[in-house]
N, C-alpha and C positions, 0 to 999 in steps of 0.2 A: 371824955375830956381830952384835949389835945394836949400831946406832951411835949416840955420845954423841954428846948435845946441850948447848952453852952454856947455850942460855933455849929457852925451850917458846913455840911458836907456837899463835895463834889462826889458824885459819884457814878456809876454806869456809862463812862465815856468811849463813843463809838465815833470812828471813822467810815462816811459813807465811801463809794466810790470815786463822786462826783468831787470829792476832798471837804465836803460838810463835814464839820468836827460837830458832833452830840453829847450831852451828859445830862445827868439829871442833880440838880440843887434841892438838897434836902435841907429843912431849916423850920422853925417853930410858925406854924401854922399863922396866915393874918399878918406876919411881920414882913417889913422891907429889908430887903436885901439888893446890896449894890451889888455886883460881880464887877472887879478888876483886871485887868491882865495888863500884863507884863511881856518883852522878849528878853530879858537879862536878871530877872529876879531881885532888880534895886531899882528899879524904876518903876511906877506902879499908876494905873490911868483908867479911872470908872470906865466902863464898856454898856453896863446895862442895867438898867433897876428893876426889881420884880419885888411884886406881893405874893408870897407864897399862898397857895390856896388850901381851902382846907385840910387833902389830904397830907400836906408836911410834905410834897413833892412837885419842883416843877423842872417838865421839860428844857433845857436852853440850847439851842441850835444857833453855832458860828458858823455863816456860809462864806467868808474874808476870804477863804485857803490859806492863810498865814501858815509858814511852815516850820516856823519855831511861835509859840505861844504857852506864854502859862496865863493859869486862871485862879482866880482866890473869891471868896465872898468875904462881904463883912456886912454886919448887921448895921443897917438905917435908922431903924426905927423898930423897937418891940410889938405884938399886938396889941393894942386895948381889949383890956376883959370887957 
């Protein structure tokens, strides 16, 4: 059984060379999750929607180069049991 999550974690964030920024979105398996970002931390603008897949982990790859960015998730929509 897959376990529920409070809030969905950023995590494992990698800079390629190419300036590809990586990380991996952890969050309760089956649910939507929007990712956000920001460059001032008060201003805030959907980027990207995902279903997380079963493992409770998924890849997200920003290839922009933006070189100031922050990133947030926030939960869309729970799984259906």
């Amino acid at each position: 059984m897959p376990t529920v999550m409070n809030s969905p974690l950023l995590v494992d964030p990698e800079r390629k060379p190419d300036d590809t920024f990586l990380f991996t979105l952890r969050g309760e398996s089956q649910a939507t999750y929007v990712i956000q970002v920001s460059q001032n931390l008060s201003s805030w603008m959907p980027w990207q929607t995902n279903v997380i897949p079963a493992s409770g982990d998924m890849r997200v790859m920003d290839s922009d180069k933006m070189q100031l960015r922050f990133y947030r998730a926030v939960l869309l929509s729970p799984a259906v049991p």
